[in-house]
C-alpha positions in Angstrom: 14.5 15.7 -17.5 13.8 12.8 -14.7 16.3 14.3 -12.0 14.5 18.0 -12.3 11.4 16.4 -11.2 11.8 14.5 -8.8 10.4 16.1 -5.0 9.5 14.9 -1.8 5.8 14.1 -0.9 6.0 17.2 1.0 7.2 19.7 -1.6 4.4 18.1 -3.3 1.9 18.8 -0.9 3.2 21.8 -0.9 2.1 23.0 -4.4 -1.8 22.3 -3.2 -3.6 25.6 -2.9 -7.3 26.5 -1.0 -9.7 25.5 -3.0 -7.7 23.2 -5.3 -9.5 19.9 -6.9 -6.9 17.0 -6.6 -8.1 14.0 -7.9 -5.8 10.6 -6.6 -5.6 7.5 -8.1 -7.7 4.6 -7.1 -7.4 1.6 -5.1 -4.2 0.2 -4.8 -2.6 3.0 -7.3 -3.3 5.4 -4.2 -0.5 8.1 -3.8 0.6 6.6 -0.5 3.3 9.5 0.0 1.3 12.3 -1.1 -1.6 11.6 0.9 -0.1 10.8 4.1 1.7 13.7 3.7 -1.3 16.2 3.1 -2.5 16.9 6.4 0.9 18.8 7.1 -0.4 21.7 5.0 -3.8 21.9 6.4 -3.0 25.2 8.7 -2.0 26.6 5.0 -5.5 25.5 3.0 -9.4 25.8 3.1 -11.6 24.1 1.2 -9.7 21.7 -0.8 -11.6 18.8 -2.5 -10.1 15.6 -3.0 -11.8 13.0 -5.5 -11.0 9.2 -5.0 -12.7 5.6 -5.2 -12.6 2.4 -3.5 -10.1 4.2 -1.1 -7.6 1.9 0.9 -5.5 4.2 2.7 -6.6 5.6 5.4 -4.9 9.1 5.3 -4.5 11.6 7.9 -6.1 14.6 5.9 -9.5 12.8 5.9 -9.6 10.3 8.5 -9.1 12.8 11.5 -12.3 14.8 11.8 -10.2 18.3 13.0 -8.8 19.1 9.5 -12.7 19.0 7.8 -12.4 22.9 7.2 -9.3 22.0 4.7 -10.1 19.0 3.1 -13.3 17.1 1.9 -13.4 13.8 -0.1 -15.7 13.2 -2.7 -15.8 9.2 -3.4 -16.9 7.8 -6.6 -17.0 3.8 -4.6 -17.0 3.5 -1.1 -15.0 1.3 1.0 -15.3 0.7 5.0 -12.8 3.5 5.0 -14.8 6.0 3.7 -18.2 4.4 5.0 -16.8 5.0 9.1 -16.0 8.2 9.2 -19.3 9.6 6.1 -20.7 10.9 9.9 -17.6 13.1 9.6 -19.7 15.4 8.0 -17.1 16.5 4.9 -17.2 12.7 3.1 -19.9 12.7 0.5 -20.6 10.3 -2.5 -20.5 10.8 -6.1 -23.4 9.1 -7.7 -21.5 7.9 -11.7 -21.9 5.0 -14.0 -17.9 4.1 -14.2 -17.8 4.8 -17.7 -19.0 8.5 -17.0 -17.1 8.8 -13.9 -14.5 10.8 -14.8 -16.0 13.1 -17.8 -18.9 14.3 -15.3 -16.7 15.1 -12.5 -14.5 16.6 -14.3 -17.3 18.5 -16.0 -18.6 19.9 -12.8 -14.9 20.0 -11.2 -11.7 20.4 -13.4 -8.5 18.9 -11.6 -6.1 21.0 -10.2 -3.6 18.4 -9.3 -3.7 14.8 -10.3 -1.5 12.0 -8.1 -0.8 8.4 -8.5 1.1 5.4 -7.9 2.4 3.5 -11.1 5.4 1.8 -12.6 9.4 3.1 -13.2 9.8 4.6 -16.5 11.5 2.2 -19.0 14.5 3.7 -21.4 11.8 5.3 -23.8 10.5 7.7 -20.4 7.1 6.1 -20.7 5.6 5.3 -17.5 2.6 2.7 -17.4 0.1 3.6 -15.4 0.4 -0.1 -14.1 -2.7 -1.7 -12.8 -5.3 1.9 -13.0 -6.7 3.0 -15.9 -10.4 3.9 -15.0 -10.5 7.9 -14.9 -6.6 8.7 -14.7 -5.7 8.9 -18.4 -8.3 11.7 -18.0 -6.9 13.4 -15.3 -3.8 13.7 -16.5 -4.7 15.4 -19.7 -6.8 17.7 -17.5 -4.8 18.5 -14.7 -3.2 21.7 -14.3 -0.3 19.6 -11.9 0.6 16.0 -12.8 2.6 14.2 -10.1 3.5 10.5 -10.0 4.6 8.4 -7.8 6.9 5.7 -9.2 7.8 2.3 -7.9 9.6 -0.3 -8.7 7.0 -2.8 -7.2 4.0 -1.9 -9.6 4.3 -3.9 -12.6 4.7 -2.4 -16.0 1.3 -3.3 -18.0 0.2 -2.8 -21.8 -2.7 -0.7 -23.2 -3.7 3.1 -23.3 -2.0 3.9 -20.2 1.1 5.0 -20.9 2.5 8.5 -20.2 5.4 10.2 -21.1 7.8 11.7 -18.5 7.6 14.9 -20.2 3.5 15.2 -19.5 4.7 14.5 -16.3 4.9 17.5 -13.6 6.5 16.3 -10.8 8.0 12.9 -9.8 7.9 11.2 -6.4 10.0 8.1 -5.6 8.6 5.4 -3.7 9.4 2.1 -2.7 5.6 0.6 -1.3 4.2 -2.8 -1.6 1.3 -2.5 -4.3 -1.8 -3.1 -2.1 -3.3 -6.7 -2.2 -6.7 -8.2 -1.3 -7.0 -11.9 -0.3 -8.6 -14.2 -1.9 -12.3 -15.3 -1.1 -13.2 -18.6 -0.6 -16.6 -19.4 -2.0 -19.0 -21.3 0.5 -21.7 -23.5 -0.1 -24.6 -20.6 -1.3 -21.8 -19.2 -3.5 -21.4 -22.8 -5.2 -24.7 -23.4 -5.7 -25.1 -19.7 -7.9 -21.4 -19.7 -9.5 -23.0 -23.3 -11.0 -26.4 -22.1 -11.6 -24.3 -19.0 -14.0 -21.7 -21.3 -15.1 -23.9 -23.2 -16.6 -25.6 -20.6 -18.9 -22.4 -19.4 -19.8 -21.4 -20.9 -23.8 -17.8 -22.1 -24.9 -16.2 -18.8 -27.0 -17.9 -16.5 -24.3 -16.3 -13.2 -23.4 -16.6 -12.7 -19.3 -16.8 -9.8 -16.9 -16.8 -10.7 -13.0 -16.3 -8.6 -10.1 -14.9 -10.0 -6.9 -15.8 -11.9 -3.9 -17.2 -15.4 -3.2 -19.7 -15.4 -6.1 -17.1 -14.3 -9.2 -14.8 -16.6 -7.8 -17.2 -19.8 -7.3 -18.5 -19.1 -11.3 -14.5 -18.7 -12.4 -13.7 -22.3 -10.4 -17.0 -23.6 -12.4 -15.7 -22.3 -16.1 -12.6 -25.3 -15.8 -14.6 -27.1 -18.2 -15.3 -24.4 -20.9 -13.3 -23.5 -24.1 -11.8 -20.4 -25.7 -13.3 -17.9 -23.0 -12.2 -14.6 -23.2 -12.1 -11.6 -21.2 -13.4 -7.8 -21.3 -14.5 -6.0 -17.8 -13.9 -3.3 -15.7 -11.7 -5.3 -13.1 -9.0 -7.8 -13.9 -8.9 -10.7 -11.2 -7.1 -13.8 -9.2 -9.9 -16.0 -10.8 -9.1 -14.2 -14.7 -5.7 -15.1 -14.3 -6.6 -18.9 -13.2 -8.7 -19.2 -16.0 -5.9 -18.3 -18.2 -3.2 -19.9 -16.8 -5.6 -23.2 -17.1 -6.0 -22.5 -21.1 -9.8 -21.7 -19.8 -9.2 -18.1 -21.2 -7.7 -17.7 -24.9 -9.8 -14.7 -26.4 -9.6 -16.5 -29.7 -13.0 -16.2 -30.5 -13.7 -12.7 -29.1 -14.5 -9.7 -32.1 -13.3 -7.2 -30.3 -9.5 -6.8 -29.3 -9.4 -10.8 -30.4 -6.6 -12.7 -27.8 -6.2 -9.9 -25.8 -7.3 -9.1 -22.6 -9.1 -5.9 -21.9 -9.8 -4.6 -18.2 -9.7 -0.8 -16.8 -8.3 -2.2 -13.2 -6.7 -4.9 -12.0 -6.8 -5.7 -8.2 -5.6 -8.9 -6.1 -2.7 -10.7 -4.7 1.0 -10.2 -5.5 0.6 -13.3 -7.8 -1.6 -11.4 -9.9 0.4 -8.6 -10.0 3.4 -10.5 -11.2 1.3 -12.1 -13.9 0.6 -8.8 -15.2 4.1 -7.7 -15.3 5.2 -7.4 -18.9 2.7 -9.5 -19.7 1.1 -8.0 -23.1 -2.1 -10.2 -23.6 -3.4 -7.9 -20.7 -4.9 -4.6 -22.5 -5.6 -1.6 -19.8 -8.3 0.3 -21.9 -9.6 3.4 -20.5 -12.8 3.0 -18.5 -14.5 5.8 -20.1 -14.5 3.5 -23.3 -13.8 -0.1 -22.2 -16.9 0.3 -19.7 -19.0 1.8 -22.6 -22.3 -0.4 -23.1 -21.7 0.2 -26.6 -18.1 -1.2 -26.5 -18.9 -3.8 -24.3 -21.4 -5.1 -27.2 -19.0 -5.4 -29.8 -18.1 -9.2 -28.2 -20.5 -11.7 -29.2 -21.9 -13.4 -26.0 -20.7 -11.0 -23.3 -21.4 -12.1 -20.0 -21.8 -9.8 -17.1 -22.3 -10.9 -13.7 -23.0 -8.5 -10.9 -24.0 -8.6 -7.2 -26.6 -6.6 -5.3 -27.8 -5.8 -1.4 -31.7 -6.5 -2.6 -33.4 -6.9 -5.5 -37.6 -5.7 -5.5 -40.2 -7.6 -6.9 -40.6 -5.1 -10.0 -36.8 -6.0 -10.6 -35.2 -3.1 -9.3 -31.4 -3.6 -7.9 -30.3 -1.6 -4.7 -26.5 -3.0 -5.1 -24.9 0.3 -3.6 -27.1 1.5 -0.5 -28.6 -0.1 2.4 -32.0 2.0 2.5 -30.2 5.7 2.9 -26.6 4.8 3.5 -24.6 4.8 1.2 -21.9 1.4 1.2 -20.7 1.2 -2.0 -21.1 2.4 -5.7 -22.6 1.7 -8.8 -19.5 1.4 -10.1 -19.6 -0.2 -13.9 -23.0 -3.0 -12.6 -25.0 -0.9 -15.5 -22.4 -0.4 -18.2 -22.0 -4.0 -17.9 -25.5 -5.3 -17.5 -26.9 -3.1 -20.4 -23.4 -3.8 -22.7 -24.1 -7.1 -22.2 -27.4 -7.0 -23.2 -26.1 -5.0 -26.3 -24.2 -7.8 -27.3 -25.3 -10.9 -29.8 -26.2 -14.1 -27.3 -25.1 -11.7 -24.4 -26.7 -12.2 -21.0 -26.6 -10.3 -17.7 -26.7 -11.8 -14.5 -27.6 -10.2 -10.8 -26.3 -12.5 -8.1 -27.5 -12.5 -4.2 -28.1 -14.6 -1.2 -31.8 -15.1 -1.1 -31.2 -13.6 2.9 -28.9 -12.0 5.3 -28.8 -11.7 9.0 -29.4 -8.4 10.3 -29.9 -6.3 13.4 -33.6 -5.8 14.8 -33.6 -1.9 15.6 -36.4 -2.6 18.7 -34.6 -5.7 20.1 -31.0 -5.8 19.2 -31.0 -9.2 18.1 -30.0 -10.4 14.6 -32.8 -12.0 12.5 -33.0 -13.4 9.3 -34.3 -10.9 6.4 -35.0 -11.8 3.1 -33.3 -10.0 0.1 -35.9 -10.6 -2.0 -38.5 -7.6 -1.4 -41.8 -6.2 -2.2 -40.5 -2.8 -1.9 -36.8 -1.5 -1.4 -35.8 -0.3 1.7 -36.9 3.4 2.0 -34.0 6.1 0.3 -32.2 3.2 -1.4 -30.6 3.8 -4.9 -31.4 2.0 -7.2 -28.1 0.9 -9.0 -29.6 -1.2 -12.2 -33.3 -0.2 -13.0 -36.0 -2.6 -13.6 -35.6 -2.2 -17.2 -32.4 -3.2 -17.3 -32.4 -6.3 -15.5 -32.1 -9.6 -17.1 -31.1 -12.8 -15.1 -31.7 -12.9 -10.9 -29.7 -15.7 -9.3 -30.0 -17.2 -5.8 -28.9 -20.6 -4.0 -32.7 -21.2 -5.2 -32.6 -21.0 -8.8 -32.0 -18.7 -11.9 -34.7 -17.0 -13.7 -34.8 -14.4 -16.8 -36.5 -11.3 -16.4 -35.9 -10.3 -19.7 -38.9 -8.9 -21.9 -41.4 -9.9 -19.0 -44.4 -8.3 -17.2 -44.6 -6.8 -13.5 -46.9 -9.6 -12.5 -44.1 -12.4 -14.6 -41.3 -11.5 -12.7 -43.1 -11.2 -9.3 -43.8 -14.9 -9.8 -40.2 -15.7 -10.8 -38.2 -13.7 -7.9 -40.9 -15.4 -5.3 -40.2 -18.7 -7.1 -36.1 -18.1 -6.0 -36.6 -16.1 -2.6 -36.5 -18.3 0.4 -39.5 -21.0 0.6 -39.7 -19.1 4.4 -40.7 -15.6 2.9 -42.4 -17.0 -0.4 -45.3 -16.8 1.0 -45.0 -13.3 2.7 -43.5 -11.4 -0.8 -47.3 -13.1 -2.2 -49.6 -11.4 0.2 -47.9 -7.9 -0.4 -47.6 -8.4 -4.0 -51.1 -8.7 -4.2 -51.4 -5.7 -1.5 -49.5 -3.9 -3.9 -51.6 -4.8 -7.2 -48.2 -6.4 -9.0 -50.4 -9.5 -9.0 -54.2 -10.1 -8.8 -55.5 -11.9 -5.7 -56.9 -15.5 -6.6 -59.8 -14.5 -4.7 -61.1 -12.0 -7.1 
């Protein structure tokens, strides 16, 4: 069964017809054969749509502006790889909460063929979908072509992501590194908030954390907590620190008790060798790990999220910067609101309380706050105002939970930067979120 389907990346691309729907696995379980191969049939194809998210690769088929009459991209997450070339003019987002990612795409677009990187089949024929399971489980039981790429570098992992070879179409073999991401060092803002969080975070807790300075300054703060445990959308260096310290047991989680549940796992080669064979690490699908309602079923579920800006009514822009698009909402609202579903749970938005940015008129960087009367015009507004619970900056932490639009103007101004404080007042008041102490 194995040796009849195994082809090259070409024959592959090959079997890809005009107007085909191929959706690719994402981030580092990118078909790296397949799609560097796909350009070579663009003389043969119109209008074929490829679905990814948080692409790495930067693939010939999209990246080179003379082949947009074959192929377009649809992109559930942008990356600085898809953000370059949007002006390309056949790149265009996918606006999804993580957990509905793949059921509403495929709703509006059934996959014709389905590609991914995973791990080597083991003597059963069961391949493990390694370190993806977000929207691919769903693509394969969709897809009218099914076509793996197997490596012996992706580790083999545990959960609902294994697939027979016989479901299997086609086999490529491959012999990649699995991508890797450094990584980030927190600095001195990112201290200041990964303590401020820590610190409202309870021993028998159940975390989600993304990645980047913040995530990783609240893991280095959790060294001191007890029988954490672990159920999010991405599986991280800074998870796999906490458990190696004895941080991270699960023991006191209700939901999948002991084990680890994540939909993706991305990091360094360490991480990737920690998750080899390693069966406290459960890959649930995202369509139901990433459920607010699953998510909930953990007493005290923490969720911690980052945004671009946050508005005085509590509104998050976490994916846009005013009408471009630079990222995605990804799972920030299944996570916020299943956090809030759950008994003691609490959400947490994290941001710098500024950034430096570019003055249009002058050219010169200048210091802006992030903290904002009113969101930058055309920005998306990842996690509404009603969802919002706890706003963290290097100034302090406050809850938004259950209060008024004049409360919470009060409480982001009292954590924006003493610089603009008094700025975000007088336009509060021009905007009637708080009465003037004149009248």
């Amino acid at each position: 069964m194995y040796k009849d389907k195994v082809i090259t990346a070409l024959e592959a691309v090959n079997l890809v017809k005009s107007n085909d729907h191929i959706v690719v696995g994402m981030t580092a379980a990118e078909p790296q054969n397949f799609m560097n191969s796909l350009h070579l049939v663009a003389d043969k194809v119109k209008n074929v749509t490829v679905s990814s998210c948080l692409p790495i690769l930067e693939a010939e088929f999209f990246m080179n502006k003379k082949y947009k009459e074959s192929f377009n991209v649809g992109g559930w997450f942008y990356t600085n790889t898809l953000r370059k070339i949007h002006h390309n003019g056949n790149i265009s987002f996918i606006p999804n909460h993580l957990h509905l990612a793949g059921k509403k795409r495929f709703q509006h677009k059934k996959p014709n063929v389905f590609a991914m990187a995973a791990s080597m089949p083991d003597k059963h024929g069961f391949i493990s979908l390694s370190v993806q399971n977000v929207y691919e489980m769903e693509a394969i039981e969709l897809a009218d072509i099914v076509i793996i790429e197997i490596n012996p570098n992706f580790p083999r992992t545990f959960g609902d992501n294994q697939v027979h070879i016989s479901q299997v179409d086609y086999i490529i073999e491959s012999n990649y590194k699995v991508p890797s991401i450094l990584n980030s060092e927190p600095n001195e803002k990112d201290i200041i908030i990964g303590k401020l969080i820590a610190d409202q975070i309870p021993d028998g807790a159940t975390l989600q954390l993304g990645i980047g300075g913040i995530p990783n300054a609240v893991a280095a703060s959790l060294k001191d907590k007890k029988d954490l445990g672990i159920h999010t959308e991405m599986f991280t260096n800074g998870m796999m620190d906490l458990i190696k310290a004895g941080v991270v047991t699960g023991n006191k989680k209700n939901f999948y008790k002991g084990r680890h549940v994540t939909a993706f796992a991305f990091g360094s080669q360490e991480l990737y060798d920690f998750l080899d064979n390693n069966p406290s690490v459960y890959f649930m699908r995202g369509n139901e790990g990433n459920d607010p309602s699953v998510i909930g079923k953990n007493d005290n579920q923490i969720s911690i999220n980052t945004t671009i800006e946050v508005d005085l009514t509590g509104q998050c822009a976490s994916e846009s910067i005013g009408h471009v698009q630079f990222s995605g909402t990804g799972g920030q609202s299944d996570t916020s609101v299943g956090a809030q579903n759950s008994k003691g749970g609490k959400s947490f938005i994290s941001l710098y309380s500024t950034a430096m940015v570019k003055n249009p008129v002058t050219n010169e960087r200048e210091e802006i706050s992030k903290i904002v009367s009113v969101l930058k015009p055309g920005a998306a507004v990842s996690l509404s105002r009603n969802d919002v619970d706890y706003v963290v900056t290097e100034y302090g932490i406050v809850s938004l939970r259950g209060t008024t639009i004049a409360e919470r103007t009060e409480l982001l101004i009292s954590i924006a930067h003493p610089k603009f404080r008094e700025q975000l007042r007088k336009e509060a008041i021009q905007y009637g979120f708080i009465g003037s102490p004149n009248e």
